[in-house]
C-alpha positions as CSV (number, residue, x, y, z in Angstrom):
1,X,0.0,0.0,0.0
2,X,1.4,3.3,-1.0
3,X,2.1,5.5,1.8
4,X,-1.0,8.2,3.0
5,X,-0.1,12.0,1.6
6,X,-1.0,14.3,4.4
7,X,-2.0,18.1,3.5
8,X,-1.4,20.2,6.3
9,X,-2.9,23.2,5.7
10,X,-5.0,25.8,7.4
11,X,-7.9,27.1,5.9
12,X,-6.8,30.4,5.0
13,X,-3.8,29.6,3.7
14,X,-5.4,28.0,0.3
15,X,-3.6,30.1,-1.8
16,X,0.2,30.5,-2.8
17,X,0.3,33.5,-0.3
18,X,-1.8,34.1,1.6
19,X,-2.2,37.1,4.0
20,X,-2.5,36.7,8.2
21,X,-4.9,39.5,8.7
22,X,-8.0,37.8,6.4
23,X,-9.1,33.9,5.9
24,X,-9.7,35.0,2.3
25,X,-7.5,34.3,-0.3
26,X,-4.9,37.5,-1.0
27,X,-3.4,37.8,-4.7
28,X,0.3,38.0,-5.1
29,X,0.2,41.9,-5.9
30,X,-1.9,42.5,-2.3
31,X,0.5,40.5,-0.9
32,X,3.0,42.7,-1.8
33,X,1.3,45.8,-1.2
34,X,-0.7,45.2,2.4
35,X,0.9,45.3,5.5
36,X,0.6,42.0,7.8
37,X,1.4,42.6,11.0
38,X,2.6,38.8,11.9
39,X,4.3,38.2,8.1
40,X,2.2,35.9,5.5
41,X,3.0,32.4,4.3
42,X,4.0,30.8,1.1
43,X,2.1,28.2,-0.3
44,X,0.9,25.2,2.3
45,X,3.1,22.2,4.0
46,X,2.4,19.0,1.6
47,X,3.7,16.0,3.3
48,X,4.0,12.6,3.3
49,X,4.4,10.6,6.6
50,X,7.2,8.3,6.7
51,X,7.5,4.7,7.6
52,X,8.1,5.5,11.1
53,X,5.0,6.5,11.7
54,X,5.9,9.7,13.6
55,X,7.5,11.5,11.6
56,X,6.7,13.6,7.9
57,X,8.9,14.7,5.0
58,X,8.2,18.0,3.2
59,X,7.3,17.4,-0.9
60,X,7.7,21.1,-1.6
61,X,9.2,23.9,-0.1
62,X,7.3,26.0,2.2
63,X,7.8,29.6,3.1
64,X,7.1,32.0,5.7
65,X,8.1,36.2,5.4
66,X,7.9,37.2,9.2
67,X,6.9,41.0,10.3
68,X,10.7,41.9,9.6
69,X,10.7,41.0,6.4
70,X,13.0,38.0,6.9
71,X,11.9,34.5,5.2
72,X,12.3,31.3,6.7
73,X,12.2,28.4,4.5
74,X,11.6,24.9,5.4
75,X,13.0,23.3,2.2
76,X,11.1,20.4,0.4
77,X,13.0,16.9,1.5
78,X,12.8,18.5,5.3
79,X,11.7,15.9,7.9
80,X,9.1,17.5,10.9
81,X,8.2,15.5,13.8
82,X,7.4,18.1,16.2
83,X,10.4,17.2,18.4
84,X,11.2,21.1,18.8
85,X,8.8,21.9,21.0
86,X,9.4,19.4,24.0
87,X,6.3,17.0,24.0
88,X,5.8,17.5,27.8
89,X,4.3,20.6,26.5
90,X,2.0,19.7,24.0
91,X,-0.7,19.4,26.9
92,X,-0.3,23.4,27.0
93,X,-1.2,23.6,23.0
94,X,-2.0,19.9,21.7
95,X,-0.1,18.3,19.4
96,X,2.1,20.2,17.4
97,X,0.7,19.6,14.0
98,X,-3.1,19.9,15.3
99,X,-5.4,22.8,14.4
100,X,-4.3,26.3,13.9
101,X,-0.3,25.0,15.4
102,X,0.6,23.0,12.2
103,X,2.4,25.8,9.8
104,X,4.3,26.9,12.9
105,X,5.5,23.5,13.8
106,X,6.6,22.7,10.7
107,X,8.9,25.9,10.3
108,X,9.9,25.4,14.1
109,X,10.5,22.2,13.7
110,X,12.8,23.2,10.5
111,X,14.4,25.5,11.9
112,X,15.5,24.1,14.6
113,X,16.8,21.2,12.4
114,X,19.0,23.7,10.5
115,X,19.9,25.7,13.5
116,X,21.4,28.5,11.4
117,X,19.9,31.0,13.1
118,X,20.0,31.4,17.0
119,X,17.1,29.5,18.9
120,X,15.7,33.1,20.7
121,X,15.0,33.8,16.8
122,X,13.5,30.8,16.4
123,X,11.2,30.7,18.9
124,X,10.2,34.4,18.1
125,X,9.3,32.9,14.9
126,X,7.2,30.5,15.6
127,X,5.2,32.7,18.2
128,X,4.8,35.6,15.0
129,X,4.0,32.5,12.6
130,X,0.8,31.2,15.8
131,X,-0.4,34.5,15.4
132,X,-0.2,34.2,11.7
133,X,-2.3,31.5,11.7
134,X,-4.7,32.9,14.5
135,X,-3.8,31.2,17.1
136,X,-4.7,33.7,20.1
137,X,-2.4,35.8,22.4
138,X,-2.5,34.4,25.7
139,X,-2.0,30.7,24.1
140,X,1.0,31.8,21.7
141,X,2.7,34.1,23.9
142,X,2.3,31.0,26.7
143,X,4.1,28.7,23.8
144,X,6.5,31.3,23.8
145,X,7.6,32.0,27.0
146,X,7.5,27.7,27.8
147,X,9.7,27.5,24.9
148,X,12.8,29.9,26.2
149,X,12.7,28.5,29.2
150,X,12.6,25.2,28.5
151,X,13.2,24.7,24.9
152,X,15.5,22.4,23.3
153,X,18.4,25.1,22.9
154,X,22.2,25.4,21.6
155,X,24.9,27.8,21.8
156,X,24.5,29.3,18.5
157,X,28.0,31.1,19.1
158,X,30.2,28.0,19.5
159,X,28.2,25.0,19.0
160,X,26.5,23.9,15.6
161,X,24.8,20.0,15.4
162,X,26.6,18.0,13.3
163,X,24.4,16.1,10.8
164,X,23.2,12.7,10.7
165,X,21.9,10.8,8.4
166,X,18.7,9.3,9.1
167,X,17.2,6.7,5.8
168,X,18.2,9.4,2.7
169,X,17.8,12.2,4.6
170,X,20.3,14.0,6.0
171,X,18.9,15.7,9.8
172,X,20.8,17.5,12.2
173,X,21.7,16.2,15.4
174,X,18.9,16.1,17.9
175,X,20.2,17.3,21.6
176,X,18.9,16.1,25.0
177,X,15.6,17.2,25.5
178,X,15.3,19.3,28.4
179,X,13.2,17.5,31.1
180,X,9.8,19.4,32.4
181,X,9.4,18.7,35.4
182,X,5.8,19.1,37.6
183,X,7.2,22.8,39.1
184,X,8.4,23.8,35.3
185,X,4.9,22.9,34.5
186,X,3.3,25.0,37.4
187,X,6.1,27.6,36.6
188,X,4.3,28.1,32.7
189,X,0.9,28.2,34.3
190,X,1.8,31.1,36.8
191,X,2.8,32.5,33.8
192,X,-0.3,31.8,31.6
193,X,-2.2,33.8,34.2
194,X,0.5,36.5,34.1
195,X,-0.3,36.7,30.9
196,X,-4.1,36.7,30.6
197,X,-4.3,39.4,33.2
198,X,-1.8,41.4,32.4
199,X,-1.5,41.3,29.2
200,X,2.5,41.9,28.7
201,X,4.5,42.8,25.5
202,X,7.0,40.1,24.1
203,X,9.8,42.1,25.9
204,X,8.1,41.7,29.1
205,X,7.7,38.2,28.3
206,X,11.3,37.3,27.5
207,X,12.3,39.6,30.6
208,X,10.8,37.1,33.1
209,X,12.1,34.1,31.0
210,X,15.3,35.4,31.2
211,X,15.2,36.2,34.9
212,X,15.6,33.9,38.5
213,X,12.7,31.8,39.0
């Protein structure tokens, strides 16, 4: 039996590019021309899952521009399993290829693969790309602050993963996954409540996930 394509797409993004601010299709020149505040999206993640059973590989590239302008690619012939975001959190969010998550994951998951760019930058990424795909402010800035303080970092600076190769597919190196233990997990709820009530900005955010706890 040949093995099941999934299409992981959102319902907005139907299009080649397709705009943040509207679930309705945007034409190449309004792309252009509007401004998004969280960046816009590139065609849709095709996959197909692999013989594992866990994981996916990427049949086409996918792109996403963030609010700076700056695009991150997750190359077709990329494999996603959703290891970047420790799975002790998917309780916070549900699984990381589930409703309005999956274009995130997938570039998370990417970049974090590639590690080419720091893992703050990362992470800021996938909380613009959540909102992107309308995933709300108290849930994605949550996702965010869980995942720099308990994301699966790297020294950027002096340490780069050296690649594996995994079937035909050349991966990077997967680090430990950092452990989240019950008071890390009461630790991101204090701060889910922080952030409902409060409502902080993203530097407030990465103040107190940078701070003593």
């Amino acid at each position: 039996m040949r093995r099941r394509i999934a299409i992981l797409a959102l319902s907005f993004a139907a299009t080649t590019l397709s705009g943040c601010a509207s679930h309705s299709p945007v034409a190449w020149r309004d792309v252009a021309t509007q401004s998004h505040p969280w960046g816009y999206y590139a065609g849709v993640p095709v996959t197909e899952w692999n013989p594992d059973g866990r994981s996916m590989t990427l049949l086409r590239e996918f792109r996403y521009t963030d609010p700076k302008g700056i695009v991150w690619v997750a190359p077709a012939g990329s494999v996603v399993d959703g290891a970047s975001i420790p799975r002790s959190l998917w309780s916070f969010m549900g699984g990381p290829f589930e409703g309005r998550y999956r274009n995130a994951s997938v570039l998370h998951d990417v970049a974090y693969s590639m590690q080419n760019r720091p893992p703050q930058e990362c992470d800021r990424m996938f909380y613009n790309a959540m909102r992107c795909s309308g995933v709300s402010a108290v849930e994605a800035k949550t996702m965010y602050y869980a995942l720099l303080r308990f994301g699966r970092h790297w020294d950027f600076a002096v340490k780069r993963a050296k690649p594996v190769k995994i079937g035909r597919k050349m991966v990077a190196r997967a680090t430990t996954e950092p452990q989240v233990t019950v008071a890390a997990q009461q630790e991101i709820q204090g701060a889910r409540d922080w952030i409902q009530r409060s409502e902080p900005s993203i530097e407030q955010i990465e103040q107190r996930a940078s701070g003593p706890q």
